[in-house]
C-alpha positions, 0 to 999 in steps of 0.5 A: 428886107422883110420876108413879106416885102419880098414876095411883094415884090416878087409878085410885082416881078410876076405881074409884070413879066407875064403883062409884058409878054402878053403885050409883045404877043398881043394877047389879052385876058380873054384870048390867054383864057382861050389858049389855055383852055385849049391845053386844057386848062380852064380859067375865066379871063376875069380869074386870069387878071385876078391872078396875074394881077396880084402876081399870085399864080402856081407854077403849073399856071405859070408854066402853062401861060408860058407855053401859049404865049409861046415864050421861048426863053425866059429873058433874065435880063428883062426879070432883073430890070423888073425886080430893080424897078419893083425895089425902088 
């Protein structure tokens, strides 16, 4: 696999982990943006679907978005079903 394929697909894997972890806590673009200002951080809900979106986000934001949503463990499992779904 060429190294531009699997950051795609590793962008892939991103976007769908956060998406997946918005709907388990009900959480949309607007509210994210909201809980993230609350820490501090501060980024429109548009700027927020751009990102995640396209699966490009620094670590920092990543880790941020964690913590609001409240994600207690990373599940594994649920990222690799991601990364084997993103490879077909």
């Amino acid at each position: 696999m060429h190294s531009k394929d699997n950051t795609f697909t590793w962008n892939k894997v991103v976007k769908q982990f956060i998406r997946s972890e918005m709907s388990k806590k009900s959480v949309d673009y607007k509210e994210l943006s909201h809980r993230l200002a609350q820490i501090g951080t501060n980024q429109s809900p548009d700027n927020l679907r751009s990102k995640i979106n396209k699966g490009i986000l620094g670590a920092q934001l990543l880790l941020q978005i964690l913590l609001v949503l409240n994600v207690r463990r990373l599940d594994s499992e649920l990222i690799q079903e991601i990364w084997q779904d993103s490879q077909q």
